[in-house]
N, C-alpha and C positions, 0 to 999 in steps of 0.2 A: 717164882713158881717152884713148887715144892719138884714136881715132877713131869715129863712131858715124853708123849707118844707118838709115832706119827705111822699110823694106823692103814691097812687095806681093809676097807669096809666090807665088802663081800665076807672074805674066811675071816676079819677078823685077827688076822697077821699082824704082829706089829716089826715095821720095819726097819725105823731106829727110834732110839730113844737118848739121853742126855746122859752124860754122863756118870750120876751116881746109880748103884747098887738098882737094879729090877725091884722088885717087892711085889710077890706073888698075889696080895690086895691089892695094892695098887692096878695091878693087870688085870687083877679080875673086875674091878668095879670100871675099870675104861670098856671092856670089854660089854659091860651090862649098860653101857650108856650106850653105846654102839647100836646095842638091842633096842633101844629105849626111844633114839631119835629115829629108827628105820621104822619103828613102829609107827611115831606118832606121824612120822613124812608118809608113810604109805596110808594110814587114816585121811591125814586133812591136803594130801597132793600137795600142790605147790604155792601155799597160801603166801602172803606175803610176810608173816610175823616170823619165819623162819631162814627168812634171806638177813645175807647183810645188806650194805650198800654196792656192796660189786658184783651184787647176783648168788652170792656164795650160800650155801647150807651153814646154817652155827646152832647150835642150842649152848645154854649157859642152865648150869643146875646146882642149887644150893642146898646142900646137907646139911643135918641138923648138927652137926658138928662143925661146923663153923667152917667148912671146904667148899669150895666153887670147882666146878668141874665143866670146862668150857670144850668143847667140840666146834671145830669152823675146819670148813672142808676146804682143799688145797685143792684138790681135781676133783672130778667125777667118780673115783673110787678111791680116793685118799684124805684121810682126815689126823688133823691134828688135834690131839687132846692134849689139857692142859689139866693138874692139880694145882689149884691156887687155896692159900689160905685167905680167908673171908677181908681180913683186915689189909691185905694186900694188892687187893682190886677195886683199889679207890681210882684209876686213873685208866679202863679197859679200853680208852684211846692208845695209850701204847701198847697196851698188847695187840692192837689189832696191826699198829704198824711193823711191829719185828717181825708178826708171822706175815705180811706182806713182804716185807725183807728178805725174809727164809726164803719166801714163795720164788 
C-alpha cells in the first residue's frame, strides 16, 4: 500500500494515518472519495453490491493512472482508505484480512 487513512466520515477528519510523509494529494483525493461513496450510498441506499461479506460499506476505484483506491468502513462513522498501486492488488483477500486484524 502506498499510503493509508483512517478517516471520520462525517467532517472528513483523518485520524491516523501510516507512517510515511502526509501528501496534501493524497488527502485530498481520499478526501473526494469520501464525497464520492456518501453520494453514490445515499442515491442507491443499501443495495447489496456495496457491502462486503460482514455487512461492511467498501468501494474499490480505479484511476486511470494505474492507483486503486479502496474505502471499507471500520464503524459506522469510520473508514479506512487505502492507496494501492494497480499491480499490487492481485491478492484483495489479504487486504481484507489485515484491516479485519486492525479492526
Amino acid at each position: 500500500m502506498e499510503k493509508v487513512f483512517l478517516f471520520e466520515i462525517v467532517s472528513k477528519l483523518f485520524i491516523a494515518t501510516d507512517s510515511t510523509p502526509v501528501d496534501i494529494d493524497s488527502f485530498a483525493i481520499c478526501s473526494e472519495m469520501i464525497d464520492v461513496f456518501l453520494d453514490i450510498s445515499y442515491i442507491y441506499g443499501s443495495q447489496k453490491h456495496i457491502y462486503d461479506s460482514k455487512n461492511q460499506r467498501q468501494s474499490v476505484i480505479k484511476l486511470s493512472d494505474g492507483t486503486i483506491l479502496l474505502l471499507k468502513e471500520v464503524e459506522q462513522y469510520l473508514a479506512l482508505i487505502c492507496i494501492i498501486k494497480d499491480q499490487h492488488y492481485d491478492r484483495p483477500y489479504l487486504i481484507d484480512y489485515n484491516i479485519d486484524v486492525f479492526k
